[in-house]
Structure formats: C-alpha cells, structure tokens
C-alpha positions as CSV (number, residue, x, y, z in Angstrom):
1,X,-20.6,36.6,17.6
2,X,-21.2,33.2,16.2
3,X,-20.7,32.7,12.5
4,X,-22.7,31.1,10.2
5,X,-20.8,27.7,10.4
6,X,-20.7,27.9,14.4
7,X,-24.4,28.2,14.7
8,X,-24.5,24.4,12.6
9,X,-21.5,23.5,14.9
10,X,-23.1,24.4,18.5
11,X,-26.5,22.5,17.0
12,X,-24.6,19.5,15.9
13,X,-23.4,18.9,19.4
14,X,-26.4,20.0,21.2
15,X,-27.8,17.1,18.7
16,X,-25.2,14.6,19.5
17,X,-25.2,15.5,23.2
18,X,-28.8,14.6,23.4
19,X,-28.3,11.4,21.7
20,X,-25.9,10.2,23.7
21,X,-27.6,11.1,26.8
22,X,-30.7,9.0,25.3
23,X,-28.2,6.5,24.0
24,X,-26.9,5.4,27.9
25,X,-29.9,5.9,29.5
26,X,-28.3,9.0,31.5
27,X,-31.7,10.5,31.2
28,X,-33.7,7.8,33.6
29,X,-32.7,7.2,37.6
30,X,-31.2,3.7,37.3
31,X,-28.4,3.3,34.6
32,X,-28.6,0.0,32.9
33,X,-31.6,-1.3,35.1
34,X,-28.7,-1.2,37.8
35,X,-30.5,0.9,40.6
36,X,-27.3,3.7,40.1
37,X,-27.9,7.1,38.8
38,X,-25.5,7.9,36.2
39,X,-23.3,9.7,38.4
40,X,-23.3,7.1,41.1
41,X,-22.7,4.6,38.2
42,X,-19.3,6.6,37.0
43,X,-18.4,7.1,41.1
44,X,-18.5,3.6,41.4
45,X,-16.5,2.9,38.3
46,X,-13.5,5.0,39.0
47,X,-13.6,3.2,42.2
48,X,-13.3,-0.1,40.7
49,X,-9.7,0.8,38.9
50,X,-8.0,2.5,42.1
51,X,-7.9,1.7,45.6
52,X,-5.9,5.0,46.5
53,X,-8.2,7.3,45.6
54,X,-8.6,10.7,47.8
55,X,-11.9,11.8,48.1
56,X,-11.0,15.4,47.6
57,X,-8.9,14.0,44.0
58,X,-12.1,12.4,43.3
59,X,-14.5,15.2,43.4
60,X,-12.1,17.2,41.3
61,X,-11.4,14.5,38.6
62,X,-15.0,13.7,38.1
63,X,-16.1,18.3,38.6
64,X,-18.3,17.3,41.4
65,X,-19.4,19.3,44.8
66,X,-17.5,17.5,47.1
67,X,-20.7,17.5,49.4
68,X,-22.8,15.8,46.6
69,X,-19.6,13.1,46.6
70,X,-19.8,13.1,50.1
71,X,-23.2,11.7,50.2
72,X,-22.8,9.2,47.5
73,X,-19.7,7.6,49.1
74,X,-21.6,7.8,52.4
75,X,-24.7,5.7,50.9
76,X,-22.1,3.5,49.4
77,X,-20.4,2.9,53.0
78,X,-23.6,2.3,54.4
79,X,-24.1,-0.4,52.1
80,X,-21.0,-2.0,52.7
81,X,-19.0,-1.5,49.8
82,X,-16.7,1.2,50.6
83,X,-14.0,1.5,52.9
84,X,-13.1,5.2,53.7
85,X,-9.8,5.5,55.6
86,X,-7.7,8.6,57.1
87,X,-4.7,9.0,54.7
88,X,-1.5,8.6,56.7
89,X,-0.2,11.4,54.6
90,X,-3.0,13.8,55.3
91,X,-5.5,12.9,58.5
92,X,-8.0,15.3,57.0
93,X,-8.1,13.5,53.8
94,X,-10.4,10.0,53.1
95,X,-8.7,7.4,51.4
96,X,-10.8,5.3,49.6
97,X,-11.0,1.3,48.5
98,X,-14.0,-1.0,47.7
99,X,-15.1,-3.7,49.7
100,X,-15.3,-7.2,47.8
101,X,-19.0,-6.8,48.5
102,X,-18.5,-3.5,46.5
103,X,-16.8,-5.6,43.8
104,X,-19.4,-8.0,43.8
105,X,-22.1,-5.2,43.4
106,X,-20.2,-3.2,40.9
107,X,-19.5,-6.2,38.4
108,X,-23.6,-6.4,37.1
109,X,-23.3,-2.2,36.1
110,X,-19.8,-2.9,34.6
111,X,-21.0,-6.0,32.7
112,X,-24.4,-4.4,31.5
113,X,-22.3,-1.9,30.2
114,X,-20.1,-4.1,28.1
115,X,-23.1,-6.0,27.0
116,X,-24.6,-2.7,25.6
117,X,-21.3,-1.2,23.9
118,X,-21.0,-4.8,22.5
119,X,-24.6,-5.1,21.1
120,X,-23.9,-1.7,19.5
121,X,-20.5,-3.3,17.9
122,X,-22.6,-6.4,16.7
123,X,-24.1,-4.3,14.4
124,X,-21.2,-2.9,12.3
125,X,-19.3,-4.3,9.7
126,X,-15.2,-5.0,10.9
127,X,-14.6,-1.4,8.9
128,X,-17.5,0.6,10.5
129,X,-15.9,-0.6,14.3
130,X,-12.9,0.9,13.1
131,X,-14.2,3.7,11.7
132,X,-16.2,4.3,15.0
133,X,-12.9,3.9,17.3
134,X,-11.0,6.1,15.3
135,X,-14.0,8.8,15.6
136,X,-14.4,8.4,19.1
137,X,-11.0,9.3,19.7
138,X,-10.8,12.2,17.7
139,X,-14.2,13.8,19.3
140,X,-11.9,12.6,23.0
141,X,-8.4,14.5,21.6
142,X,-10.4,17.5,20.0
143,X,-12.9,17.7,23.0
144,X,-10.4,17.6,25.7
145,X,-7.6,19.9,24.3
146,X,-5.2,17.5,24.7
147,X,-2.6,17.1,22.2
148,X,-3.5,14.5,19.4
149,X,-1.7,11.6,19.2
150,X,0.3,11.0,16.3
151,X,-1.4,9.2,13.1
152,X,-0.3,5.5,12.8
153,X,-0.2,4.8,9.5
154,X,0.7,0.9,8.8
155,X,0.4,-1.3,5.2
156,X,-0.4,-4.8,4.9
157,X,-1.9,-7.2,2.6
158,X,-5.7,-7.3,2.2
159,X,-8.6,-9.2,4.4
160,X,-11.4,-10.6,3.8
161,X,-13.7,-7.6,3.0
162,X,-11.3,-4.8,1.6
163,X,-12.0,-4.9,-1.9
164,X,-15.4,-4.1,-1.7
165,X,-14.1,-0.7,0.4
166,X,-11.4,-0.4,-2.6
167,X,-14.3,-0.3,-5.3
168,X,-16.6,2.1,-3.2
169,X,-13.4,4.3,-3.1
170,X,-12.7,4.1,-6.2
171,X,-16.3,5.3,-7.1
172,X,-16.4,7.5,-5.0
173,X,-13.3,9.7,-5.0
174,X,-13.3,9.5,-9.2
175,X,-16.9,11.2,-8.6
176,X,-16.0,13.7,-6.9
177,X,-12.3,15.2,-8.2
178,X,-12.9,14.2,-11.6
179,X,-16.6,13.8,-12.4
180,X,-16.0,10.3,-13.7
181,X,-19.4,8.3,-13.9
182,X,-20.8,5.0,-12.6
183,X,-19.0,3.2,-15.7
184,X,-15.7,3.7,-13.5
185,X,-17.1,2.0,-10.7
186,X,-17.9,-1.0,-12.6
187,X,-14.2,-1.4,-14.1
188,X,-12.9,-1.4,-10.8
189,X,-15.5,-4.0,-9.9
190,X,-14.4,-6.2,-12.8
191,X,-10.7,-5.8,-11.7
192,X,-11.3,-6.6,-8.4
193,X,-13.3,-9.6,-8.7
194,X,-10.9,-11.1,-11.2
195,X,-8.3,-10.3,-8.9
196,X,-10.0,-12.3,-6.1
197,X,-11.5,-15.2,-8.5
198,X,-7.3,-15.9,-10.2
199,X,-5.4,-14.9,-7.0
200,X,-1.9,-16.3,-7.6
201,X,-0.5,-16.1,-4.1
202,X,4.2,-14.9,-4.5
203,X,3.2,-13.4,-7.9
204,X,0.0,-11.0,-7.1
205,X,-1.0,-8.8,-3.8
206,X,-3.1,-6.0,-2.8
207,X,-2.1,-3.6,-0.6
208,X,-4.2,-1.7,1.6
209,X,-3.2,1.6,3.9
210,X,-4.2,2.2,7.3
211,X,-4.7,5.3,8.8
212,X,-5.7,4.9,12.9
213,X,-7.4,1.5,11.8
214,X,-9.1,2.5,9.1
215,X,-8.2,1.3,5.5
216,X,-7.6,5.2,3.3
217,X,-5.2,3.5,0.6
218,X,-4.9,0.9,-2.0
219,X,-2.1,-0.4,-4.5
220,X,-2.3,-3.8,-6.8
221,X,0.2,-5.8,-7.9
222,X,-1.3,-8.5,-11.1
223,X,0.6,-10.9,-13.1
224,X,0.5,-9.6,-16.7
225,X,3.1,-12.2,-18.3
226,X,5.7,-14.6,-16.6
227,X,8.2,-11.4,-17.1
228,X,6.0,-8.6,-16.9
229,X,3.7,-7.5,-13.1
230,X,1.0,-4.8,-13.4
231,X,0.5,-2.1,-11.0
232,X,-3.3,-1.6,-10.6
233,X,-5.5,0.6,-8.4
234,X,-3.0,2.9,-6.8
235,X,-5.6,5.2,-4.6
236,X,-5.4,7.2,-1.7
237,X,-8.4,8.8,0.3
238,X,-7.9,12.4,0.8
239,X,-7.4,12.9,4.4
240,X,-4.8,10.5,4.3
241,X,-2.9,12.8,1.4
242,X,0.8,14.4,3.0
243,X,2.0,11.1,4.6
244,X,3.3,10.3,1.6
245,X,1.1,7.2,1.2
246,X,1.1,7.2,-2.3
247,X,4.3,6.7,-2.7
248,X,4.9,4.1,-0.4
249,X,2.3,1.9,-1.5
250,X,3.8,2.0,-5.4
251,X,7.0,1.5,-3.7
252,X,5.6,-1.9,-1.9
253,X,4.4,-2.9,-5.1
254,X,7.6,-2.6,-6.9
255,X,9.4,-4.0,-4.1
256,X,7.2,-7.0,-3.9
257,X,7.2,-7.3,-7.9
258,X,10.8,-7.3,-8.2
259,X,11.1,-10.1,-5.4
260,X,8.2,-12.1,-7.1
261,X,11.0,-13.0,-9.9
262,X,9.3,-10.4,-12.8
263,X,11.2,-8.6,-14.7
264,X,9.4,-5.3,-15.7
265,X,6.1,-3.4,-14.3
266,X,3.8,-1.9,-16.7
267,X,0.2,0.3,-15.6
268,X,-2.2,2.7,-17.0
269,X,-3.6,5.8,-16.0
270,X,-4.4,9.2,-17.3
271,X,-3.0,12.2,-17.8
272,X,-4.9,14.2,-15.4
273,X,-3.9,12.7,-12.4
274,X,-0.8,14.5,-11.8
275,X,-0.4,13.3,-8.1
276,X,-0.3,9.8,-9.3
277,X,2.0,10.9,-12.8
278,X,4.2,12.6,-10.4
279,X,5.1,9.4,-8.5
280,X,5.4,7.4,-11.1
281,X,8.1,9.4,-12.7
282,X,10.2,9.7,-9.3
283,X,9.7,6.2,-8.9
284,X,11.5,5.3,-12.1
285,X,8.4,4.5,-14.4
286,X,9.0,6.1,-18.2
287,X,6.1,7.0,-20.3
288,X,5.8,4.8,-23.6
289,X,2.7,5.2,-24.9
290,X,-0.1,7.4,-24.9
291,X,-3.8,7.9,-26.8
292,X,-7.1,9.8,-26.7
293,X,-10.3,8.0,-25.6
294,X,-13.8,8.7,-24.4
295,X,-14.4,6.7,-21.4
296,X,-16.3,7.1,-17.8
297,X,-18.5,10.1,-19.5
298,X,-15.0,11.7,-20.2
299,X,-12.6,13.1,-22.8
300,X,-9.2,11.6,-21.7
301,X,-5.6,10.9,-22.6
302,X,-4.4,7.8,-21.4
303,X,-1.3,6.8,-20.7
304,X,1.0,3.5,-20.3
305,X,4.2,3.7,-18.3
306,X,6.8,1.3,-17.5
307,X,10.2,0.3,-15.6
308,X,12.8,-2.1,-15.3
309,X,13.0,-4.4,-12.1
C-alpha cells in the first residue's frame, strides 16, 4: 500500500509525464510538423546512428511489437529510405541501413528537434542549463536503474555571473540552518560587489565548487594588508556536504594565499558554525579573538582566527 509520500510521488510523475508528452508534441500525429508519429520519429532516429541494426534488436531496444515495427520499416522501404537486407549471420534476420534519401529525409525531424531543445536553452541563464543537464541525468540514472555515475566535483576560479549565485546562497542557506535575516544577505552583497569593483588579479580570487556542473561551493581569498590575505565566504550547499568540499576550498585559498607572497590569513565567523570552526582548526587557523554582538536578527559570538603562511 502506497504511503502518504508515494501517493505525491506517483502524481508528481503522472504530472511531469503529461508535460513532457505536451512538451514534444507526442500527443499530435506529426512530431515537429514533420509528418512522423512519435514512434516513427524515434524509429527513424535510432536508424540514423547505426547501419547494423537487426530488426528483431530493434523492436526489443525500443519495447515494440515486432509487427507494429514491421510495418513502420515497411512504409519506410516503400519510400525509399531503408534498405532491409538478410544478415549473413542469420538469413532469417533483417539487417537494416538508411538510404541517403533516408538521410536526406531524416535531417528536417533531427534539425527541428535541435531547434526546439535549443529555443528551450535560450531561455535559461548559463547556471539554469546546468542545473537542467545535471537534473536530466539524474531522473535518466534514477529512472533506468542503472548505476549512477560518480559525482565530478571540480574547483576553479569564478565567471562572469557566479557571485550573484554566491549571494543568493549565502541568503539562502543562513535562512534556513540559522534563521539569520535579510540583513545577511545584504553583507554578502557589499562584499561581493567590492570584491568585483577592487579585484586585484595574483593577490585576490574566488573560488567556486562544482558539483556535475553546477556551482554548490564558494571560498574568497581578499587582500587585507600587503602581509596579511582574508579568507571570505567559505560556503558549501548541502547536498554537496561529505566530499569534503569544505575543506578543500579553504585549502585552495591558503594555498593560493601563501603563493600570492602574504604572509598570514586572517577571517571571521561565528561560533555556531561548527562545520566551518572545525576546518579551520585542522587547517592550522588559531583563535585570537572573540566578542558578543547582535547582528542578522541574532545573538552571536563572533570570532577572529588566524595562521601563519
């Protein structure tokens, strides 16, 4: 019996499943104004990237009745874009390869369906696309059983359009595990857009985390003094937590610091975030300072650390 969560599940998809249908036309009798029902559209794509196909393989590959295949590969013969052949391996078996008029008639469908998947790309900002990818691939590897593929996680400096993602994160995330208010949101703003007004390219940097394309970490480093770097807005979204991001973005920062020609690293944070605290300390920062305030509608000890480079 379904549970209360399973009932939402089962609609979701019955939701999404409708959409998509509605999305690629599947639900009308020429797909992309292309005269091809959807699954004479998808025949004639798998087509198009083999010439070795069986026909039996074909039906099972794509869960058709072999006689429904039957009669679309016999339409498509007719037509003159299919070649159906007696496998030398198995006389009993069709092998099957487009014509270059088959080619020539498949390359409008295959075109109109770039044009649409590209139209629907247009729309999205760099970070949605990615987002988008990186969700379409887990639906694929959670829909399909097969096993996932293993997370690439990369860091690199930022692009154009990262620190806006690094304040909304900021906001965000503070919102939610800490109940910090909208006052947060605008410090980060004021450090960010300071960082990108004074950049000093060899003595500052942001670094940004990736998770499957999708930026889920941030670390700054800022020139405080000719001797003395700051590490800034260390973050890490929470389903990127247990790579260990958080510690290899501070250790990029102190890494880039020390080869920038400074001399010590100084930051500030606050006694309740122990994740962050806990880093710090294995990474060699000592606490030197710490005082009681009232900021982002909370009571909170903060605290200044520092290490030798």
């Amino acid at each position: 019996m379904m549970q209360g969560n399973d009932t939402q599940a089962v609609a979701a998809i019955r939701r999404f499943n409708r959409f998509h249908t509605r999305w690629t036309g599947a639900l009308g009798g020429s797909l992309h104004g292309s005269g091809f029902a959807l699954t004479e559209a998808r025949v004639f794509y798998e087509l198009a990237q083999r010439d070795d196909w069986l026909a039996g393989e074909l039906a099972r590959e794509l869960d058709l009745d072999p006689a429904y295949l039957s009669r679309i590969l016999k339409r498509f013969a007719a037509s003159g874009w299919l070649l159906r052949e007696r496998s030398p391996e198995d006389g009993r078996a069709l092998r099957l390869r487009l014509t270059q008029e088959g080619r020539e008639a498949f390359a409008p469908l295959d075109m109109a369906s770039r044009d649409q998947a590209g139209a629907i790309l247009a729309r999205l900002q760099p970070t949605e696309r990615q987002r988008l990818v990186a969700a379409l691939d887990q639906a694929e590897a959670l829909l399909s059983g097969r096993a996932p593929q293993a997370p690439r996680l990369i860091i690199r400096e930022h692009r154009p359009g990262d620190i806006g993602w690094v304040i909304s994160a900021h906001g965000r995330l503070y919102a939610q595990d800490y109940g910090w208010d909208i006052s947060f949101e605008a410090l980060v703003a004021e450090i960010a857009a300071k960082f990108l007004r004074d950049f000093k390219p060899g003595k500052e940097r942001c670094f940004i985390a990736e998770l499957d394309g999708a930026p889920v970490g941030s670390a700054f480093v800022v020139r405080e003094s000719d001797e003395v770097a700051k590490l800034r807005l260390v973050l890490v979204e929470a389903r990127a937590r247990g790579f260990g991001l958080g510690k290899r973005l501070v250790q990029e920062a102190i890494g880039f610091a020390r080869a920038s020609g400074y001399r010590r690293m100084v930051l500030w944070t606050n006694d309740i975030l122990h994740a962050a605290r806990a880093i710090y300390v294995a990474e060699g920062f000592r606490l030197v300072a710490e005082e009681k305030h009232h900021s982002f509608g909370q009571n909170l000890v903060g605290q200044n650390w520092e290490r030798d480079l």
